[in-house]
The first five atom37 places (N, CA, C, CB, O) and aatype in JSON, in Angstrom:
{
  "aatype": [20, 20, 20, 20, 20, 20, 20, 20, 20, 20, 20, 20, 20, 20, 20, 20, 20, 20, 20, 20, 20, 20, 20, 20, 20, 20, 20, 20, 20, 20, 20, 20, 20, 20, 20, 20, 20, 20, 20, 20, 20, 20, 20, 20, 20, 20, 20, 20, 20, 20, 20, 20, 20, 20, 20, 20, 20, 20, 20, 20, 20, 20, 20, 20, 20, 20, 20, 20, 20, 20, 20, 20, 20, 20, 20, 20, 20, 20, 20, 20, 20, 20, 20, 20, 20, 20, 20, 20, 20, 20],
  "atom_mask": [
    [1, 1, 1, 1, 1],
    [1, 1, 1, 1, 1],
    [1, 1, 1, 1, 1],
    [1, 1, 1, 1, 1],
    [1, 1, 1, 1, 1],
    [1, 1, 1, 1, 1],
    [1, 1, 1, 1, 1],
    [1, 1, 1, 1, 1],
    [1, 1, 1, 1, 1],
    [1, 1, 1, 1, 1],
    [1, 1, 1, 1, 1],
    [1, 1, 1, 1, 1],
    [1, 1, 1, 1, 1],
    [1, 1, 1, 1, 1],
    [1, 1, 1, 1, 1],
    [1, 1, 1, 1, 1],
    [1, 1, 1, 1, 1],
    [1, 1, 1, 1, 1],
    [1, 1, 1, 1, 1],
    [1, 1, 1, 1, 1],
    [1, 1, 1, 1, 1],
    [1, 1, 1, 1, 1],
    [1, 1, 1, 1, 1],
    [1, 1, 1, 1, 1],
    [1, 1, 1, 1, 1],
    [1, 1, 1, 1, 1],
    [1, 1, 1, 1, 1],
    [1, 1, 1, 1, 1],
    [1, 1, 1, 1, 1],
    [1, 1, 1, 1, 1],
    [1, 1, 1, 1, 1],
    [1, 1, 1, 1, 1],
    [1, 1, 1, 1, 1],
    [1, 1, 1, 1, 1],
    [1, 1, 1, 1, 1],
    [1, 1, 1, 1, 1],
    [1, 1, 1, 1, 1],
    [1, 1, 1, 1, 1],
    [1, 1, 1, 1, 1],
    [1, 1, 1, 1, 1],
    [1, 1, 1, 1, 1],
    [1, 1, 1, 1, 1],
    [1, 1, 1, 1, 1],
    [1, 1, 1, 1, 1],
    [1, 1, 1, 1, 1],
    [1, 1, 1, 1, 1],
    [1, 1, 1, 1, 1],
    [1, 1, 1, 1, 1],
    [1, 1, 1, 1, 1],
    [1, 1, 1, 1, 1],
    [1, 1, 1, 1, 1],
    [1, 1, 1, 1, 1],
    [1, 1, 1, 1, 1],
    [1, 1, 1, 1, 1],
    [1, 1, 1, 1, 1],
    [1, 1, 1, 1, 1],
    [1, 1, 1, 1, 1],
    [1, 1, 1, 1, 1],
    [1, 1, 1, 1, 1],
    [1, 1, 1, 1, 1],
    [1, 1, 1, 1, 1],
    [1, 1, 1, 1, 1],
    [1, 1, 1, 1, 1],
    [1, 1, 1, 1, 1],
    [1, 1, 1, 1, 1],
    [1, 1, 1, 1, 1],
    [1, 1, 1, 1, 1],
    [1, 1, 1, 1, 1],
    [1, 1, 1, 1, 1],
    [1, 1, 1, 1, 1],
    [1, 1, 1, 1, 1],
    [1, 1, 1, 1, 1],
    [1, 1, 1, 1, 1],
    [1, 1, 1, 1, 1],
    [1, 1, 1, 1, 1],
    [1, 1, 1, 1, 1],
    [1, 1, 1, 1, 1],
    [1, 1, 1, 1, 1],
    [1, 1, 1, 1, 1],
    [1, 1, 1, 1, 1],
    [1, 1, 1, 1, 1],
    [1, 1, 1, 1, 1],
    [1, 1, 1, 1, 1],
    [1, 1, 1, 1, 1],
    [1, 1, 1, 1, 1],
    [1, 1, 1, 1, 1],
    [1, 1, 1, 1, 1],
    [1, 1, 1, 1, 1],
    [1, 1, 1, 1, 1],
    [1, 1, 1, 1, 1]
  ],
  "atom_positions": [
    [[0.84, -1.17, 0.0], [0.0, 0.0, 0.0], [0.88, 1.23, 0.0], [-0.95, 0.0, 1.2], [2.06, 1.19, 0.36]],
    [[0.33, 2.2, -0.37], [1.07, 3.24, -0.24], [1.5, 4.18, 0.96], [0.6, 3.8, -0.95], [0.66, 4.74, 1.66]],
    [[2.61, 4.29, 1.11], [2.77, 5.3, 2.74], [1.99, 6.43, 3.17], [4.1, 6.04, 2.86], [2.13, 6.88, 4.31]],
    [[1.1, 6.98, 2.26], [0.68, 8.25, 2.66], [-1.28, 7.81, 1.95], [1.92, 9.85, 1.72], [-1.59, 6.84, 1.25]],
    [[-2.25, 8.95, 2.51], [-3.24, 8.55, 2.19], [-3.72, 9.97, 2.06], [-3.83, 7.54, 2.99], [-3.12, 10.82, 2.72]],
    [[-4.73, 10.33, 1.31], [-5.31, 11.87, 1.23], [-5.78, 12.0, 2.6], [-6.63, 12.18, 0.08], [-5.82, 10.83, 2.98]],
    [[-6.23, 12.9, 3.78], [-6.68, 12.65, 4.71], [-8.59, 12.9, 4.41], [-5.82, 13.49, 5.74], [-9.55, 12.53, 5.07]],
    [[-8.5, 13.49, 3.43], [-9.66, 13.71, 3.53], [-10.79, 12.34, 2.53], [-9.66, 15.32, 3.06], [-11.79, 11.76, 2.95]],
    [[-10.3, 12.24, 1.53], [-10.42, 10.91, 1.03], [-10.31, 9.42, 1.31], [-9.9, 10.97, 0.39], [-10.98, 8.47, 0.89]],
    [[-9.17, 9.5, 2.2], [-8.53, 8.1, 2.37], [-7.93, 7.12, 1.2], [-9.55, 7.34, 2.98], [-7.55, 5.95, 1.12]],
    [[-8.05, 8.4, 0.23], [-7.48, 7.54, -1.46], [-6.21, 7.44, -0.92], [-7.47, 8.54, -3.31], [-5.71, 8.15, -0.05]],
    [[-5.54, 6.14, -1.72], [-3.75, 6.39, -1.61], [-3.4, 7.3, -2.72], [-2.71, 4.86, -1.86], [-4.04, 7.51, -3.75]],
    [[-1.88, 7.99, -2.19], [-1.46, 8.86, -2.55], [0.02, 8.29, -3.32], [-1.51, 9.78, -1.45], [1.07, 8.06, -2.73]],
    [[-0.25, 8.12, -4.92], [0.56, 7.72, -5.67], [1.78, 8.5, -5.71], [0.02, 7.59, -6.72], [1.76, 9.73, -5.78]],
    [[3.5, 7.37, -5.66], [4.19, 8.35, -5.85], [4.94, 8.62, -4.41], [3.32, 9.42, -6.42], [6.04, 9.14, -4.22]],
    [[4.03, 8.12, -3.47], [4.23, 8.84, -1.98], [5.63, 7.61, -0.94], [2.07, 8.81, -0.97], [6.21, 7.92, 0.1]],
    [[5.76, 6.52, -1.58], [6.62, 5.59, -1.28], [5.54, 4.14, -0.39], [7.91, 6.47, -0.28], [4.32, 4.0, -0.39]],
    [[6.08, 3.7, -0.06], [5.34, 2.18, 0.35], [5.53, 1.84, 1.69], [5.92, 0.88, -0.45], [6.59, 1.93, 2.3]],
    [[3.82, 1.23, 2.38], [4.19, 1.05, 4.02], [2.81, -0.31, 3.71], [3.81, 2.94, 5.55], [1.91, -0.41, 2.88]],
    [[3.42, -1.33, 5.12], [2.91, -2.29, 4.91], [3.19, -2.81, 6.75], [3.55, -3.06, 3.48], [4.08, -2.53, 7.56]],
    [[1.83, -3.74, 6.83], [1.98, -3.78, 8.28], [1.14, -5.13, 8.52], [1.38, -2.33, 9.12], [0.02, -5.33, 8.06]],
    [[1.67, -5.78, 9.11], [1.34, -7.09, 9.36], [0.6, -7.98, 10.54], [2.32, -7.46, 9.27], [0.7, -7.63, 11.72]],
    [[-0.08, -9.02, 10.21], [-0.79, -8.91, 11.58], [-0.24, -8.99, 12.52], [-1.6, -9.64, 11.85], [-0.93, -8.45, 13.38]],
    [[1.16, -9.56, 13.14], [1.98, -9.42, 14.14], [2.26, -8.08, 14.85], [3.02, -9.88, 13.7], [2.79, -8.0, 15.96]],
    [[1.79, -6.89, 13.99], [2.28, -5.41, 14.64], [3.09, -5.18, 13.93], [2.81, -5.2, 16.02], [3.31, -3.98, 14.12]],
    [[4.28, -5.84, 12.57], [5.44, -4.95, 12.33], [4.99, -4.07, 11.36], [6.72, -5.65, 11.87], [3.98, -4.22, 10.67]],
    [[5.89, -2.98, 11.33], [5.1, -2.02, 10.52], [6.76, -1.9, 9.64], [4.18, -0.36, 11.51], [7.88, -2.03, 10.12]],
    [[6.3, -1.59, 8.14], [7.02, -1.66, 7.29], [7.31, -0.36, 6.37], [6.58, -2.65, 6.74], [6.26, 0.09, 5.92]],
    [[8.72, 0.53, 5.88], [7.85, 1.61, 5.69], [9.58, 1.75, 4.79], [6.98, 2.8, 7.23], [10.73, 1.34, 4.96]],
    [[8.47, 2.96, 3.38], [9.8, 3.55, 2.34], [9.56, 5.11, 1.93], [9.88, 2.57, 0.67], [8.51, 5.75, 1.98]],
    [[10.54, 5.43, 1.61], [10.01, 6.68, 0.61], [10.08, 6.26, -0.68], [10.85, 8.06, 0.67], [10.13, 7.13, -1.55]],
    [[10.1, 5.26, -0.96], [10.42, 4.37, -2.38], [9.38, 3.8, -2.67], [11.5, 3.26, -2.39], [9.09, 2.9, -1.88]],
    [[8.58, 4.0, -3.63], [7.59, 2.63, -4.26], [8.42, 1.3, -4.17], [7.15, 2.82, -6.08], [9.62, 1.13, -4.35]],
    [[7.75, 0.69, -3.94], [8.54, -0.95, -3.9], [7.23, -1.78, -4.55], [9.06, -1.71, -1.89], [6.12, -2.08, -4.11]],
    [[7.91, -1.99, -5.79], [6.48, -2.75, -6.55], [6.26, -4.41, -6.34], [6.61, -2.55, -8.38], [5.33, -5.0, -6.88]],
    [[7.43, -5.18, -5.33], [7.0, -6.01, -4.88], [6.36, -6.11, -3.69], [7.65, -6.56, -5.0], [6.09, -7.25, -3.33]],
    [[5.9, -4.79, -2.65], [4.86, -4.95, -1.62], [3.97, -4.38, -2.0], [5.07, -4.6, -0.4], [2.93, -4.43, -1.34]],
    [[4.0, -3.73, -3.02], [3.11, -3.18, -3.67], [1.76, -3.83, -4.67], [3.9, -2.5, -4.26], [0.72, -3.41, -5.19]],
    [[2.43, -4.95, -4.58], [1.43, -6.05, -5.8], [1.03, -6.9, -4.77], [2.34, -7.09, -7.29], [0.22, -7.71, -5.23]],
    [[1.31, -7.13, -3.27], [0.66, -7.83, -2.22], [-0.47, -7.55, -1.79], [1.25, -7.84, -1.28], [-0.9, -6.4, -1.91]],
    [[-1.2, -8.52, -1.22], [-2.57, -8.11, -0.59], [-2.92, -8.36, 1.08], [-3.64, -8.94, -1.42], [-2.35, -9.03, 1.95]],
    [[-3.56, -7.9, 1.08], [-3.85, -7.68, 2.71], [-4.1, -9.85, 2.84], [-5.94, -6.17, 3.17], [-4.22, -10.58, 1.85]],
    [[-4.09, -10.25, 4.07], [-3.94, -11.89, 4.33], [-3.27, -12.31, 3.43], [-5.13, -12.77, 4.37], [-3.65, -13.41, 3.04]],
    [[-1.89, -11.65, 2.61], [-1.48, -13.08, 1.48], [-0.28, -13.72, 2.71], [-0.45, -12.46, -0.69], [0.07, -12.87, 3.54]],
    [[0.3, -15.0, 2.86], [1.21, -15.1, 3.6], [2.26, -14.61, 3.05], [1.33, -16.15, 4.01], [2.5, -14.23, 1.9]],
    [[3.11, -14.69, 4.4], [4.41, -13.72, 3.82], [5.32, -14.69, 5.07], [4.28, -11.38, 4.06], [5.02, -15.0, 6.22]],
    [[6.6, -15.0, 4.2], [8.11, -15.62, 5.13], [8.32, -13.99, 5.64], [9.92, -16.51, 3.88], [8.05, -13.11, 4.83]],
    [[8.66, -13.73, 6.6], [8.98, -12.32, 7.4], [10.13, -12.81, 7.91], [7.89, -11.7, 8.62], [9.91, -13.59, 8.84]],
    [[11.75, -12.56, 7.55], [12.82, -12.34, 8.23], [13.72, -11.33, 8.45], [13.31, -12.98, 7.97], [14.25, -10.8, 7.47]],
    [[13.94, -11.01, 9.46], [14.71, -9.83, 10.89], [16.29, -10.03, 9.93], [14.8, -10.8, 13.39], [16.96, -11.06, 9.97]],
    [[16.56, -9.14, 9.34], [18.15, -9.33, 8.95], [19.28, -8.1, 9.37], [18.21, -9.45, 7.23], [20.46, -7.91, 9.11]],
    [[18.27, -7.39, 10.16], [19.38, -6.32, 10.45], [18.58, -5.4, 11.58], [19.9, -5.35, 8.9], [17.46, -4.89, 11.55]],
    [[19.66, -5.39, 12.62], [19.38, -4.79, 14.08], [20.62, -3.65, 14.18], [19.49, -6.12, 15.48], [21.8, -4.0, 14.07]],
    [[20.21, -2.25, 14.4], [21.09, -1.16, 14.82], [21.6, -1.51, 15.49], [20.8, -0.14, 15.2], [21.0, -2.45, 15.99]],
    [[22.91, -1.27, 16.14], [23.63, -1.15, 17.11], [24.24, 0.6, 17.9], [24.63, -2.04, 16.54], [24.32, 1.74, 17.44]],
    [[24.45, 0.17, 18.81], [24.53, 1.79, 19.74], [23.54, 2.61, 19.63], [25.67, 2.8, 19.35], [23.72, 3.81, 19.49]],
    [[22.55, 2.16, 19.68], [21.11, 2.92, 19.52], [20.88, 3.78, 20.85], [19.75, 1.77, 19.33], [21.15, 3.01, 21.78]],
    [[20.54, 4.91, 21.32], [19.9, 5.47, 22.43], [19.03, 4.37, 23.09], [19.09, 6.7, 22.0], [18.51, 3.36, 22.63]],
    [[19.03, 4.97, 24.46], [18.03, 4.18, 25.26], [16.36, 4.34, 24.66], [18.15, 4.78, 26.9], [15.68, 5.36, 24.59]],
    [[16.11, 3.27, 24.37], [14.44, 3.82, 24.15], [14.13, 3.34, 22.42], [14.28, 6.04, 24.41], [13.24, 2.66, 21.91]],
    [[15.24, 4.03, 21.88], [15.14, 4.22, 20.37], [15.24, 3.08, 19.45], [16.15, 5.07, 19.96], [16.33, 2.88, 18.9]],
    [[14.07, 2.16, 19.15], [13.98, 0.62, 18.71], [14.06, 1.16, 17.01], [12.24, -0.44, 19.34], [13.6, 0.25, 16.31]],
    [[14.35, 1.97, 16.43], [13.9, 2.22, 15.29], [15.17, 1.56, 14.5], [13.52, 3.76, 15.09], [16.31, 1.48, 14.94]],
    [[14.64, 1.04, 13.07], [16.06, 0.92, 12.29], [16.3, -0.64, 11.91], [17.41, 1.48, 13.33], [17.27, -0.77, 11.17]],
    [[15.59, -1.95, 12.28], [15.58, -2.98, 12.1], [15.07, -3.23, 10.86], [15.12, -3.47, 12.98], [14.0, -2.71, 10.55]],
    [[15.79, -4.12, 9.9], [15.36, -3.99, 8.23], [15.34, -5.82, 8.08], [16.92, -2.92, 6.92], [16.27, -6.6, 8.26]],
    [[14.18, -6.06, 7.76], [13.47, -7.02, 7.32], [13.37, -7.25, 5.81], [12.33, -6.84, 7.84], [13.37, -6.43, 4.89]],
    [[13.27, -9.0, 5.77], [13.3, -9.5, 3.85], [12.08, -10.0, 4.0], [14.57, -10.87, 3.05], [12.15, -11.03, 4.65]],
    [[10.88, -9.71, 3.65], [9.52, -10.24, 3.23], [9.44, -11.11, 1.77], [8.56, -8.94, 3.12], [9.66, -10.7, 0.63]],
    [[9.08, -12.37, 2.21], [9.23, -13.11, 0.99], [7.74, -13.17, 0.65], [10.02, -14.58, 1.13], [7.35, -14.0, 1.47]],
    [[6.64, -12.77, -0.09], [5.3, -13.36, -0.17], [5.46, -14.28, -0.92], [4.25, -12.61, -0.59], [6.17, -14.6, -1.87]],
    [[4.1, -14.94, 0.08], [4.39, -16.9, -0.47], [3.2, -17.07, -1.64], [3.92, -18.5, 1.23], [3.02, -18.11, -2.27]],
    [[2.33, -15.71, -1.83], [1.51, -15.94, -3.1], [1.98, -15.75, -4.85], [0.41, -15.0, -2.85], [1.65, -16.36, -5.86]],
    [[2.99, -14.46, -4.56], [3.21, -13.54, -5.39], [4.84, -14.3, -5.87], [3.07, -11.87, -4.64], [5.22, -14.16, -7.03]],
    [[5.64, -15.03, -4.92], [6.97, -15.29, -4.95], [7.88, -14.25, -5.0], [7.21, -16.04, -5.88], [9.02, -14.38, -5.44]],
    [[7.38, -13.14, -4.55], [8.21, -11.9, -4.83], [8.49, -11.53, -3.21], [7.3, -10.56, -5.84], [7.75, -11.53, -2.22]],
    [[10.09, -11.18, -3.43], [10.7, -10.73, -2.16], [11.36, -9.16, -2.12], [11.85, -11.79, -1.84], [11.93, -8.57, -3.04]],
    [[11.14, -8.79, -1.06], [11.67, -7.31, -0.89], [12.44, -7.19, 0.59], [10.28, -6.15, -0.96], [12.4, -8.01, 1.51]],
    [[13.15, -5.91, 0.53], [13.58, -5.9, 1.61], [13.74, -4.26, 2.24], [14.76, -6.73, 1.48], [14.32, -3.25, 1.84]],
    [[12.91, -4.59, 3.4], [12.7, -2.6, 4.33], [12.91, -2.54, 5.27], [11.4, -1.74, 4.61], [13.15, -3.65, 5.76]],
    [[12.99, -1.62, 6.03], [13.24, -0.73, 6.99], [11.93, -0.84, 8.11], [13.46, 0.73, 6.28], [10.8, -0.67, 7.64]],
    [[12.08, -1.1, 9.49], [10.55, -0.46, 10.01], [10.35, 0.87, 10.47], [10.03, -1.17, 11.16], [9.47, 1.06, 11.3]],
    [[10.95, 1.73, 10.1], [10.94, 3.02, 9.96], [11.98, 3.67, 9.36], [10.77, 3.49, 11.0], [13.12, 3.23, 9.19]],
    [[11.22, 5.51, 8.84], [11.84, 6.1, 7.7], [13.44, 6.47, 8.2], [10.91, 7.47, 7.19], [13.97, 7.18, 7.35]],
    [[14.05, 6.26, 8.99], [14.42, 6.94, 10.13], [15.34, 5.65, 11.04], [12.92, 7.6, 10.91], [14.96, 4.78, 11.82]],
    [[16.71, 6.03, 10.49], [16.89, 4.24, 11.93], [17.03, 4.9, 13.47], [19.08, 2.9, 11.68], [16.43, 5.94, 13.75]],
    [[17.66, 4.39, 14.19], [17.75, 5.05, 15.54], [18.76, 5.97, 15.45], [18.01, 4.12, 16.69], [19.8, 5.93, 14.79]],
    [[18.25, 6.98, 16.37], [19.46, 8.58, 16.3], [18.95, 9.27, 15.2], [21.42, 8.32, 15.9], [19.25, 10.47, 15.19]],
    [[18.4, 8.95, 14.45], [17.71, 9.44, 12.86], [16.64, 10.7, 13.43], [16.56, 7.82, 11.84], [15.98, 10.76, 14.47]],
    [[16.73, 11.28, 12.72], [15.32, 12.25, 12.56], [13.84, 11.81, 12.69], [15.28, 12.78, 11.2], [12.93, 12.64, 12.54]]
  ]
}
């Protein structure tokens, strides 16, 4: 889906980069279109693997862990960020 939404519409906002969030809670997020989470659908399964954890992060600051989503419908794999922003980031 797309990262951003009109607020007043709730249309997605083409162009705007790609966020995706799973039933577990992880939340997935680009300023990049990514046309392989992009062609996914809400319940398709997905292999979800953790391949990268910040280090020396502030106390508190979980941001920055980048995940490879394999969908098991589409066979298409990508790989993001769970936020725009790793830790210490803006």
């Amino acid at each position: 889906m797309t990262r951003l939404q009109d607020a007043v519409t709730k249309k997605p906002i083409l162009g705007s980069g790609t966020s995706i969030e799973f039933t577990n809670g992880i939340y997935l997020v680009s300023y990049d279109t990514v046309p392989e989470a992009e062609s996914s659908k809400p319940r398709d399964p997905v292999k979800l693997c953790l391949i990268s954890i910040p280090q020396n992060c502030p106390p508190g600051d979980n941001r920055g862990k980048v995940y490879t989503v394999t969908n098991l419908r589409t066979k298409k794999t990508f790989t993001l960020p769970d936020s725009q922003h790793s830790c210490g980031g803006a």
